[in-house]
Structures are given as structure tokens and as C-alpha cells.
N, C-alpha and C positions, 0 to 999 in steps of 0.2 A: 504493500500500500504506500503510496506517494506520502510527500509532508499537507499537501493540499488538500487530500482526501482526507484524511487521519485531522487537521483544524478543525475541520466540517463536521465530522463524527465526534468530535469533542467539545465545538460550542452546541450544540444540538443534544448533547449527553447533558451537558449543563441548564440550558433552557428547558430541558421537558423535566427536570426534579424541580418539583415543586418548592421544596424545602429551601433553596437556593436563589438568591436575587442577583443572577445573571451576566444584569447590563450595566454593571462596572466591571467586569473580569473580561482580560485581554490573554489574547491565546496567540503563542507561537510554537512552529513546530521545527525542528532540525535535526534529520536523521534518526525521527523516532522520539527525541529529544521533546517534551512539550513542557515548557515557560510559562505558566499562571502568572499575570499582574493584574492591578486595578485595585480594587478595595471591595469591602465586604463591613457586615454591621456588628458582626460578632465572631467570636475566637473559633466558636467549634463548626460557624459555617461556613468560616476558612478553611477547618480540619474536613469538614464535610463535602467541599466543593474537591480539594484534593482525592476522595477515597472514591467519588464518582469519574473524578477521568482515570484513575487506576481500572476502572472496568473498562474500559474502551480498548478493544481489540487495537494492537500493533501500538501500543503506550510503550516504550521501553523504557524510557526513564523520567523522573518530575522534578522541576525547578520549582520551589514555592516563592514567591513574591509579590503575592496577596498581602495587603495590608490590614489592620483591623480600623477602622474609624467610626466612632462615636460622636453621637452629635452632641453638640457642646451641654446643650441641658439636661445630659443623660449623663453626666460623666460622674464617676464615682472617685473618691480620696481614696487611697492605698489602705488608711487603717480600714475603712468600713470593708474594701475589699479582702483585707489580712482575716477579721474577724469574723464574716460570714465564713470562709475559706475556712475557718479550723472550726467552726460551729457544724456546717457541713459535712469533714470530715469526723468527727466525731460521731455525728451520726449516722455514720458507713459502719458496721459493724463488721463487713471483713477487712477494715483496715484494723491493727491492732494500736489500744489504746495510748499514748505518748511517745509513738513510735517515730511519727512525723512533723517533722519541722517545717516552717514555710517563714520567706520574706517577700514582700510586695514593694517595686519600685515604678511607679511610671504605668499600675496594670500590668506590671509582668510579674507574673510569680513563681518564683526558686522555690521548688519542694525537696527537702532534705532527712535524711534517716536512714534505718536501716531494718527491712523486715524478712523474713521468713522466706513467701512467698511471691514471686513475679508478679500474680493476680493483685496481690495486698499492694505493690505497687504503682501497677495500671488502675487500681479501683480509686486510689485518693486523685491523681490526675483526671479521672475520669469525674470526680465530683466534684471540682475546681472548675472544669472547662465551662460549664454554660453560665460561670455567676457574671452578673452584670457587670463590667468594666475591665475585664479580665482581658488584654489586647494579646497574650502569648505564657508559656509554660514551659520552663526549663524543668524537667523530671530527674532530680540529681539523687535520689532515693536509692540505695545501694540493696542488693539481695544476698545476703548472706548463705554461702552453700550448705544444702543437709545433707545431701547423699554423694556418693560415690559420681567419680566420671566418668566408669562404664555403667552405670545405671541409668544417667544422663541421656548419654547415649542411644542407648538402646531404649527405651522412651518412648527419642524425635523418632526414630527411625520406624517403630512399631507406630506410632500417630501418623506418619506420613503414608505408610503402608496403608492404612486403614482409611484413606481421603481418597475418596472417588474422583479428584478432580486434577491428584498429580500420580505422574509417575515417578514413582518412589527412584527407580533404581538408576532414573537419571541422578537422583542427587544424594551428595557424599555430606556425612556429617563428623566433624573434626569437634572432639570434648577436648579441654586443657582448661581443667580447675573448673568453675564455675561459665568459662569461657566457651560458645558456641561457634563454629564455622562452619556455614555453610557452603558450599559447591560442587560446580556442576551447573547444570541449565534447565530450563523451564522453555513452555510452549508460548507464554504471556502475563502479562504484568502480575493480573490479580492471581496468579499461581504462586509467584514468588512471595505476595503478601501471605499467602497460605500457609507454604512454609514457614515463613517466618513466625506465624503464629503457634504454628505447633512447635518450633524450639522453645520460643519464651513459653509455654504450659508445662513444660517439665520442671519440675522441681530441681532448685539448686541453680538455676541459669540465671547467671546477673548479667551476661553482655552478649550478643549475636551479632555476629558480623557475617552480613549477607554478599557471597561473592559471585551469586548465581548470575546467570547470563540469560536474558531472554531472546531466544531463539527458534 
């Protein structure tokens, strides 16, 4: 598929989700290569405008440069945003109690600590992203390893086995300590995300580094 055809299938991916206001987001495409800018009104419908052009057949890779803009009369002060943020997380009950740390400067919020599990990770992030004023999120939140790194292992590899959507035996998984690596190649973008998801759901994995190729 050309860059021109592959634009087309991408602002058109974008326009028909609803959930998404469109007509400030700028698309370019290079070698598969596709560039998000313009602006948006909120954090996760930046994160959300990104995970719909991951679906788009012949995506290889994403530039994010979506901006977050709030209109002036909506704008929130850092402590109201600090304080909601740990109100919020608090009442996630799979994150573990005092485990997590946060600072707010400018609407950006640094999440810090160290838990257990990847999930308990992704879950306080996940309950940060839609608070009002909130323009981006650094997840500096560390996963301490419990098991073994052939246990690890063998895990991704039985999850990946078990997804109807990849082929397992294209891809190689390299454990070292709580360290994931993947490679090898995939058919399309949202495959790679796939993967990637079932590394971070094994227990003990604090870092994945994805070297897969779409191909």
C-alpha cells in the first residue's frame, strides 16, 4: 500500500470513531511511517486517537505529536490535579495501598513507586489519564520481580501460543532478570501491540523492549 492510500485509511479511521474530534489532527505518512499532529481536548483522547491508527492495516510505525489543549476556563492548578490523582488512586483497589507516588507540574504527572505486579502498574496510570487537566503521564513506577526468568519466559510464550491472532513461532522471546525482549516479526501493527501485551501480563516483567518488525 502506497503513503497516499495508507493517509486516506487513516484520516477516515479517525473520523468514523466517534469518540474522537478529528478536525484538528494532521496526518502524514513516510514509508509506513504515520506523524499525528494538531491538538486534541484531552490526555486519553490523544492516547485514544493513537490506538485507532494502530488498527489500520500497513501502520508500521507512530510519531505522536498531538498536543493536549484546554480551554482557558477549564484549566485546573496542579495541586487540585495532584489531589484528585491520589484520591482516585486510592480508590483502585488493585493498586496497593502507599505504594504510589505522584508529582504534578504544568498537568503533567510523574507516577512513582514500586509494586508487585505490571497490572498494579498500568491500573494507577490508567486512573490518572481521564482527570480533568491532566495534558500527559510519565509512568516511572518500577515492578519489582517475583519469579524466576525461565518462568517468565515461558508464560509470554504459552500466552502468545494461545492468541488466535499471532503467530507464535515467528516470535522469539529473550528473559534477563525482570527484562523482556522481544523479536522476530509480525504481519501488522496491532499484532505487535498484542505481543506486547502479553509480555507485560507475566509476572515479574518491569521493562519490554519490542524489536519486532512488521512485515
Amino acid at each position: 500500500m502506497g503513503d497516499l492510500s495508507l493517509r486516506e485509511n487513516v484520516l477516515n479511521e479517525l473520523e468514523f470513531e466517534p469518540s474522537i474530534n478529528a478536525a484538528h489532527i494532521g496526518v502524514a505518512v513516510d514509508n509506513g511511517v504515520v506523524t499525528l499532529s494538531g491538538h486534541v481536548g484531552s490526555y486519553s483522547e490523544k492516547l485514544f486517537g493513537e490506538r485507532v491508527v494502530q488498527r489500520v492495516k500497513g501502520v508500521r510505525a507512530i510519531a505522536q505529536e498531538i498536543d493536549v489543549r484546554w480551554p482557558s476556563d477549564q484549566k485546573t492548578n496542579d495541586d487540585e490535579i495532584a489531589q484528585r490523582a491520589l484520591k482516585i488512586i486510592e480508590w483502585d483497589t488493585t493498586v496497593p495501598d502507599g505504594k504510589v507516588q505522584l508529582k504534578v507540574q504544568k498537568g503533567w504527572v510523574t507516577l512513582s513507586g514500586e509494586v508487585p505486579w505490571y497490572f498494579q502498574r498500568s491500573a494507577a496510570e490508567t486512573a490518572v489519564r481521564k482527570l480533568t487537566g491532566v495534558v500527559g503521564i510519565t509512568n516511572a513506577i518500577t515492578v519489582k520481580p517475583a519469579v524466576q526468568a525461565g518462568d517468565i519466559k515461558h508464560r509470554i510464550e504459552d500466552a502468545l501460543k494461545r492468541s488466535a491472532e499471532l503467530e507464535a513461532n515467528q516470535i522469539r522471546v529473550v528473559v534477563s532478570g525482570g527484562r523482556v525482549t522481544l523479536e522476530g516479526k509480525v504481519k501488522a501493527w496491532h499484532e505487535r501491540v498484542l505481543a506486547e501485551r502479553a509480555a507485560w501480563a507475566a509476572p515479574g516483567v518491569n521493562m519490554v523492549e519490542d524489536h519486532l518488525a512488521v512485515a
